[in-house]
MARPA-457524 format. One record per residue (C-alpha): residue in one letter; y, z, x. Coordinates in steps of 0.1 Angstrom, whole numbers, always signed. Layout:
N
SITE  residu      Y      Z      X
SITE       A      Y      Z      X
...
***
This chain:
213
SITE  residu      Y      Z      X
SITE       X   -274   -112   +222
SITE       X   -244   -130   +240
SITE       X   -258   -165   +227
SITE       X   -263   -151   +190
SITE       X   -223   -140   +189
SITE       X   -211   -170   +204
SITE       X   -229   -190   +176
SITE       X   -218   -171   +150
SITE       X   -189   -176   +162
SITE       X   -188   -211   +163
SITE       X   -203   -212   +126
SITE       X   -172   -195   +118
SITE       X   -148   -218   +135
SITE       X   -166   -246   +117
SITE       X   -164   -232    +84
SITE       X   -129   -218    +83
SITE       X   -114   -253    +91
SITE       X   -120   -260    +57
SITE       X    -96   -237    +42
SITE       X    -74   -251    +20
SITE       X    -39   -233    +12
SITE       X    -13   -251     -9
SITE       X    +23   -237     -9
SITE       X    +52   -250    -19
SITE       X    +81   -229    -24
SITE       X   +112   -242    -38
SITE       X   +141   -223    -36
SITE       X   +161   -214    -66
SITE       X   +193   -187    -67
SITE       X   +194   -161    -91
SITE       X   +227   -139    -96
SITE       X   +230   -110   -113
SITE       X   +259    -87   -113
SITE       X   +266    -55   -134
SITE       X   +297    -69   -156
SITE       X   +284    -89   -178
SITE       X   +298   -122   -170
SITE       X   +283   -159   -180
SITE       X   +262   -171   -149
SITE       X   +270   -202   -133
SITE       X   +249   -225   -113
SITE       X   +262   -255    -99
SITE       X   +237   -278    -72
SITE       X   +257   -287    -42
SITE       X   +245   -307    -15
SITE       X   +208   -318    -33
SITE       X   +196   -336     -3
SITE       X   +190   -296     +8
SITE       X   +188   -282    -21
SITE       X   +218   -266    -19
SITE       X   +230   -243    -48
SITE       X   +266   -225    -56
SITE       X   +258   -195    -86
SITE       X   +282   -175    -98
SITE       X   +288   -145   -116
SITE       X   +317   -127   -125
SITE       X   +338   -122    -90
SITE       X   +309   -136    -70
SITE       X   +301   -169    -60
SITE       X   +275   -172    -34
SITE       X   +256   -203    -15
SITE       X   +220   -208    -15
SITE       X   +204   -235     +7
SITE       X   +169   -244    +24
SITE       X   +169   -272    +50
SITE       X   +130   -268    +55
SITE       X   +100   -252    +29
SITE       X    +63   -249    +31
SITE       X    +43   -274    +19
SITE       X     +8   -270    +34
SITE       X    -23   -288    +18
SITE       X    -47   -276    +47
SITE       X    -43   -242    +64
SITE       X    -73   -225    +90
SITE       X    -67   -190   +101
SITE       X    -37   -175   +118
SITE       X    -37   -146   +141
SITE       X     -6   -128   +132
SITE       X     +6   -128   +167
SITE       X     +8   -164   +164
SITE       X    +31   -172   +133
SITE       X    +59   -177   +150
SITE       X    +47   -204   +164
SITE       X    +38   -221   +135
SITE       X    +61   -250   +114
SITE       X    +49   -238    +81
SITE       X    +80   -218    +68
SITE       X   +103   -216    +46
SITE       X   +136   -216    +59
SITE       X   +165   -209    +41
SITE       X   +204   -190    +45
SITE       X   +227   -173    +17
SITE       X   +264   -176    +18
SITE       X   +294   -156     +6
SITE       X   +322   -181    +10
SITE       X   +355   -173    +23
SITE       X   +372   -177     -3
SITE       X   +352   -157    -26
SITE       X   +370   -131    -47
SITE       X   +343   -102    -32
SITE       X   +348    -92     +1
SITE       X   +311    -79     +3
SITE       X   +281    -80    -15
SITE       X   +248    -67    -13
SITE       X   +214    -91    -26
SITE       X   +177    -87    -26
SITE       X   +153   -114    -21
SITE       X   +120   -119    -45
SITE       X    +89   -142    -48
SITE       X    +91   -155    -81
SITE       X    +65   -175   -106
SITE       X    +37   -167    -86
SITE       X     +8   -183    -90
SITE       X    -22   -184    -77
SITE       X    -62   -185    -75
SITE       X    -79   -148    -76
SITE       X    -92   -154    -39
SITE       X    -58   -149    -28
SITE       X    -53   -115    -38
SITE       X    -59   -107     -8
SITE       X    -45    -84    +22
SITE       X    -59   -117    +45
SITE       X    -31   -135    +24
SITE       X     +3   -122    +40
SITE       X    +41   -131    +42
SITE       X    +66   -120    +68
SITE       X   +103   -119    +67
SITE       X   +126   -132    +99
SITE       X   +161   -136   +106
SITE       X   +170   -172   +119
SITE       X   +196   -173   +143
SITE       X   +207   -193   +173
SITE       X   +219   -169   +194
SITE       X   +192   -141   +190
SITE       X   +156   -138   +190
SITE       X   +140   -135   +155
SITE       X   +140   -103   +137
SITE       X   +113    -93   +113
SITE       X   +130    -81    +83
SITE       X    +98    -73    +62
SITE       X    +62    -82    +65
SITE       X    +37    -78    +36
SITE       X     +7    -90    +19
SITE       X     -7   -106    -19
SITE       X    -34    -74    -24
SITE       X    -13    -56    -46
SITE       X     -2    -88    -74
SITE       X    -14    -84   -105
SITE       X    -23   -119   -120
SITE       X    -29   -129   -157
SITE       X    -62   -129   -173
SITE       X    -55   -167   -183
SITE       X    -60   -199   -164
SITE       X    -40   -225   -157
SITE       X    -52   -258   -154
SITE       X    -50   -264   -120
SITE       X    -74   -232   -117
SITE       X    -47   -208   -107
SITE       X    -33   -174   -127
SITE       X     -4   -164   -130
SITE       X    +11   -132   -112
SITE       X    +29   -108   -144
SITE       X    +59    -94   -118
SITE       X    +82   -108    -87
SITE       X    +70    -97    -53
SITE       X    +99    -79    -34
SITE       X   +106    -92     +3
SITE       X   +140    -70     +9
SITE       X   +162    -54    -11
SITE       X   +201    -45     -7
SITE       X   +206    -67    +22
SITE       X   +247    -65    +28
SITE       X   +267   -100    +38
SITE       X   +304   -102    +43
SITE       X   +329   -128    +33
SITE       X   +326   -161    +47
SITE       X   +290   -150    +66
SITE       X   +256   -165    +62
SITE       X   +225   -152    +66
SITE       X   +195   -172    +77
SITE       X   +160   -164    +71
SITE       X   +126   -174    +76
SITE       X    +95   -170    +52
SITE       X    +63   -176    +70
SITE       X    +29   -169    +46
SITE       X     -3   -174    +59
SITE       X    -40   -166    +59
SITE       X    -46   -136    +87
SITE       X    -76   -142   +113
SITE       X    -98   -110   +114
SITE       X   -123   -118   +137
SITE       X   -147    -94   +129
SITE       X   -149    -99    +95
SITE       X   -166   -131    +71
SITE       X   -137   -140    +56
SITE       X   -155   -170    +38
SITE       X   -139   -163     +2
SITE       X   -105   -175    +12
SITE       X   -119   -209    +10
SITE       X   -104   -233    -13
SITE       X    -73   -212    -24
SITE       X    -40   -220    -39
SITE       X    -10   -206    -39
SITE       X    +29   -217    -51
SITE       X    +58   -194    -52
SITE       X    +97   -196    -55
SITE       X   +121   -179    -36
SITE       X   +151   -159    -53
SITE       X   +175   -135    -51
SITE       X   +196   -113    -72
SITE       X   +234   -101    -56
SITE       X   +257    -77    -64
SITE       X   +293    -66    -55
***
């Protein structure tokens, strides 16, 4: 019996290492206040992507200095993600001289899209603070089981998800702070289950976030 497990699961470690998983997340900003005010996006800094939006009284700073972009992906125990280099890392600023002391913003998944393999609870995302002095804090952790995706195709063989994926909501920041995060996504190990029909997914998402005073 001991030899039949340990080549099944060798036939699994062969087979898995042929997952594919492409993600590239670009990050975007997205204000949105409750004046009605003309929204103003200005790139700063394009060599990271760095962008300055405004609306109204608030003017915050979106940046990444590192995203996801992984043409070849086997399976993750969750345990291990920290570990890994495939994240998204990014920070939001409210400067100091900003006219709002305080401001509160939720982050999003946005123009999802992906292949119907991938709707998945195997499929997950988690949430971290990024900071120097501290050890990483898991803001929020969840999966792709629960999007909804078109019922037309794209090209490339992927569908397209009909409503943003939430990550956090009414996070606070203070004048002149910034808050650095982490987006890990990855496919989850379950070693006691076939998890064959994750092979040959795709997957490309964009991170935003909405802000209020």
């Amino acid at each position: 019996m001991e030899n039949v497990e340990n080549i099944d699961n060798a036939k699994k470690r062969i087979t898995l290492s042929s997952l594919i998983i492409v993600i590239s997340i670009i990050i975007i900003g997205i204000s949105a206040s409750y004046a009605y005010y003309l929204n103003v996006v200005q790139e700063v800094h394009p060599e990271n992507q760095g962008t300055s939006v405004t609306s109204g009284e608030l003017t915050m700073n979106f940046a990444t200095t590192q995203y996801i972009n992984a043409t070849a992906a086997s399976l993750t125990n969750d345990a291990d993600i920290l570990s890994s280099n495939d994240y998204t890392s990014f920070s939001i600023t409210l400067p100091a001289d900003s006219a709002a002391d305080t401001a509160s913003f939720s982050l999003y998944l946005t123009d999802i899209k992906m292949t119907q393999n991938f709707r998945s609870a195997y499929v997950k995302w988690a949430l971290y603070t990024d900071t120097a002095e501290d050890e990483p804090k898991q803001v929020a952790t969840g999966n792709f089981g629960a999007v909804t995706l078109s019922s037309t195709e794209n090209s490339e063989g992927t569908y397209d998800a009909t409503a943003n994926l939430t990550l956090s909501e009414n996070l606070s920041i203070a004048k002149g702070e910034t808050n650095s995060y982490k987006l890990y996504i990855w496919l989850s190990n379950d070693p006691d289950n076939n998890q064959i029909d994750l092979l040959n997914g795709k997957l490309s998402t964009r991170v935003g976030f909405r802000a209020r005073t």
